[in-house]
C-alpha positions in Angstrom: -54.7 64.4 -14.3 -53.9 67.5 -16.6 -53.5 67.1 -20.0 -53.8 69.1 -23.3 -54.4 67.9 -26.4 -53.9 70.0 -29.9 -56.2 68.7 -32.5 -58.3 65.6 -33.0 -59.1 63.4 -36.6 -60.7 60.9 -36.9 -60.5 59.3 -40.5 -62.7 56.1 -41.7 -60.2 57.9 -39.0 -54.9 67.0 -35.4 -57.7 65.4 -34.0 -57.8 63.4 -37.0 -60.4 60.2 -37.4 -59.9 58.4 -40.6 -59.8 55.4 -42.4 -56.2 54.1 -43.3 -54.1 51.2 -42.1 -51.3 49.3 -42.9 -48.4 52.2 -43.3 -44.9 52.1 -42.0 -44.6 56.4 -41.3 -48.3 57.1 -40.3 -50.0 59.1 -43.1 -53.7 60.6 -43.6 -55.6 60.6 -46.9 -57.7 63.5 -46.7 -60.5 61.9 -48.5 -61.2 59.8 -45.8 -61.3 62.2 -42.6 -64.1 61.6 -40.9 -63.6 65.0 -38.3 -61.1 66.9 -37.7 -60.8 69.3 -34.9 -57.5 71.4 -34.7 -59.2 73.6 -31.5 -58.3 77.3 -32.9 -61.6 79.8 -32.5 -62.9 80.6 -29.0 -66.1 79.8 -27.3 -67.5 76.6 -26.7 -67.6 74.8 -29.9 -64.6 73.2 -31.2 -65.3 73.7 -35.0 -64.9 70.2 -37.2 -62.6 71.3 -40.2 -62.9 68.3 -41.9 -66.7 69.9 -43.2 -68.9 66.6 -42.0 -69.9 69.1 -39.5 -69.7 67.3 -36.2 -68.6 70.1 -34.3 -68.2 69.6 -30.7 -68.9 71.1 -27.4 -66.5 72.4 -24.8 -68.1 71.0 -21.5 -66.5 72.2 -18.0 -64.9 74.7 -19.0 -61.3 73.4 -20.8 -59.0 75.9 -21.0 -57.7 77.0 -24.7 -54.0 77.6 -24.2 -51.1 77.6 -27.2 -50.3 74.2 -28.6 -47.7 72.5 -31.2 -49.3 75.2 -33.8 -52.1 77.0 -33.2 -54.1 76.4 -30.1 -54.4 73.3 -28.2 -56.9 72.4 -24.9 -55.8 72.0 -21.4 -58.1 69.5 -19.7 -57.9 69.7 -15.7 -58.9 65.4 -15.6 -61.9 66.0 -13.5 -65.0 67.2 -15.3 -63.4 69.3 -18.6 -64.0 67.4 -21.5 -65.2 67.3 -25.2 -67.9 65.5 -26.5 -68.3 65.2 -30.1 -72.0 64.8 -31.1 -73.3 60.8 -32.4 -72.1 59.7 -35.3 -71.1 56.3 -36.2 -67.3 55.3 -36.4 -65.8 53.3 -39.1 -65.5 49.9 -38.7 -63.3 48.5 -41.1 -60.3 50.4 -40.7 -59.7 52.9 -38.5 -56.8 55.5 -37.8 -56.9 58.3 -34.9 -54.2 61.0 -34.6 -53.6 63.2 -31.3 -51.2 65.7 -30.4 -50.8 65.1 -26.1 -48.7 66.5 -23.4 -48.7 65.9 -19.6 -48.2 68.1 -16.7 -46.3 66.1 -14.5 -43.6 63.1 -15.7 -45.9 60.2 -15.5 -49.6 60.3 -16.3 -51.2 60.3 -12.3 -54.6 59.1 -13.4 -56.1 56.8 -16.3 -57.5 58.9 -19.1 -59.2 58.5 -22.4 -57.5 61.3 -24.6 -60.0 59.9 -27.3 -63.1 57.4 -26.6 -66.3 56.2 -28.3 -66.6 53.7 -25.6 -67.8 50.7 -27.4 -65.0 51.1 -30.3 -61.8 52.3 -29.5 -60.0 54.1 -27.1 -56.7 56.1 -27.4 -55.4 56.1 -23.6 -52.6 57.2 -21.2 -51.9 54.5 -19.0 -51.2 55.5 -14.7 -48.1 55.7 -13.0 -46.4 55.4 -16.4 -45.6 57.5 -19.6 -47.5 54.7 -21.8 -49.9 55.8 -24.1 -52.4 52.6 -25.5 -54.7 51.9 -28.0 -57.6 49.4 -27.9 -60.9 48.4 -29.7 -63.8 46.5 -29.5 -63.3 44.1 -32.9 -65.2 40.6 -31.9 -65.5 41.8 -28.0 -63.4 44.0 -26.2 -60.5 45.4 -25.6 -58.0 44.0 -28.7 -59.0 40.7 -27.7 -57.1 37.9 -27.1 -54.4 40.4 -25.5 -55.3 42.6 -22.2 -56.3 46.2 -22.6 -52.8 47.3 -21.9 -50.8 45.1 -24.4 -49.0 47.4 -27.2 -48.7 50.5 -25.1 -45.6 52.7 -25.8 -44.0 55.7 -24.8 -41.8 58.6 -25.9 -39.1 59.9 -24.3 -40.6 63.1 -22.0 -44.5 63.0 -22.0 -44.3 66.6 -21.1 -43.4 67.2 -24.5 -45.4 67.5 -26.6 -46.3 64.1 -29.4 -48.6 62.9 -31.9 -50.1 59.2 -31.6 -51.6 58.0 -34.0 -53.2 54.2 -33.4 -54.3 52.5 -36.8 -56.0 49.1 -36.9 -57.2 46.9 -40.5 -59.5 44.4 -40.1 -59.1 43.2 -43.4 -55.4 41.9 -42.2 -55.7 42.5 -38.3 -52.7 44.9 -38.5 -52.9 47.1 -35.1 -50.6 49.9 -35.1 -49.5 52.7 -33.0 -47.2 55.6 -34.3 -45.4 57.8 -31.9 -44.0 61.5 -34.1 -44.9 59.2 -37.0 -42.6 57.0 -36.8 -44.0 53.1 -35.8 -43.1 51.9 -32.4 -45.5 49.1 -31.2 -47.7 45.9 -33.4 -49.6 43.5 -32.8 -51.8 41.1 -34.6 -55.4 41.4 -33.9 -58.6 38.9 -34.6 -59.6 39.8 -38.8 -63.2 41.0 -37.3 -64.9 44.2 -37.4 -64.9 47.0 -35.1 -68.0 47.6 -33.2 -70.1 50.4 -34.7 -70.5 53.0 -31.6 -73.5 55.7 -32.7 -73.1 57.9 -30.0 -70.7 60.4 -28.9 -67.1 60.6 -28.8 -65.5 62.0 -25.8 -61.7 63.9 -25.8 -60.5 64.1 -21.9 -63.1 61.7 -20.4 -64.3 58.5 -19.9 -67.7 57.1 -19.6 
């Protein structure tokens, strides 16, 4: 599988990981970004704007190439990958934001566009142009429902989209945003995600 993907957040989740739920056109408070990684520079760190300072490393050799804005990675779905050093992910409410493409029409392999493995994942699904988004929140994946339920798709996965997958365990509100605009929900158990303290991967699975 070849992929690219323009910038990673996560915020308590461009890649953005923050912390924000419940919204019907996906939105990020600054104040909560937890990294942010919008791959412009060169080298083999991807610098964190978000200032928390979890910079990550380039493994493999993925390929900068132009993006949305800016630049954007191209991962060859074999060994390039980003791994963002340990930190632990929020566990009360959670949003993660990705700008994706695909090579060819249908995603030809499972990937993990983002992973901390024992928390969340935001994953193309194979043979199809789904894109899914699961957690560990009581046991895994977005238990009671399989690890597939809630995937959506755009139009033309050779485009390029955001994603953006939200999920409050407060209300159990799961979300996932394709451009920003809402297109799947489900209602998940009102339990905490699991706390993952080790890296996060972008373009692998472990």
């Amino acid at each position: 599988m070849k992929f690219r993907v323009i910038g990673v957040t996560l915020v308590c989740i461009g890649l953005i990981f923050a912390g924000l739920t419940g919204q019907s056109a996906a939105a990020i408070d600054p104040n909560t970004i937890v990294g942010m990684w919008l791959f412009d520079g060169s080298g083999d760190i991807a610098k964190d704007s978000s200032g928390n300072g979890l910079d990550g490393v380039l493994v493999d050799g993925p390929e900068r190439i132009n993006g949305v804005f800016g630049k954007a990675l191209r991962f060859d779905g074999v060994a390039s990958h980003l791994m963002i050093p340990d930190h632990a992910n929020p566990t009360t409410a959670i949003t993660v934001t990705a700008w994706v493409k695909s090579t060819p029409e249908t995603w030809n392999v499972h990937g993990w566009v983002v992973e901390k493995r024992d928390a969340f994942m935001l994953h193309n699904v194979e043979a199809t142009t789904d894109m899914g988004w699961i957690m560990c929140n009581g046991g895994c994946w977005n238990l009671p429902f399989t690890w597939t339920d809630g995937a959506v798709s755009p139009d033309d996965i050779t485009e390029w989209h955001m994603y953006t997958g939200t999920f409050d365990s407060a209300t159990g509100e799961w979300y996932l945003y394709i451009d920003g605009e809402k297109e799947s929900e489900l209602e998940l158990d009102k339990a905490p995600i699991a706390e993952d303290v080790g890296p996060m991967y972008v373009g692998r699975d472990t």
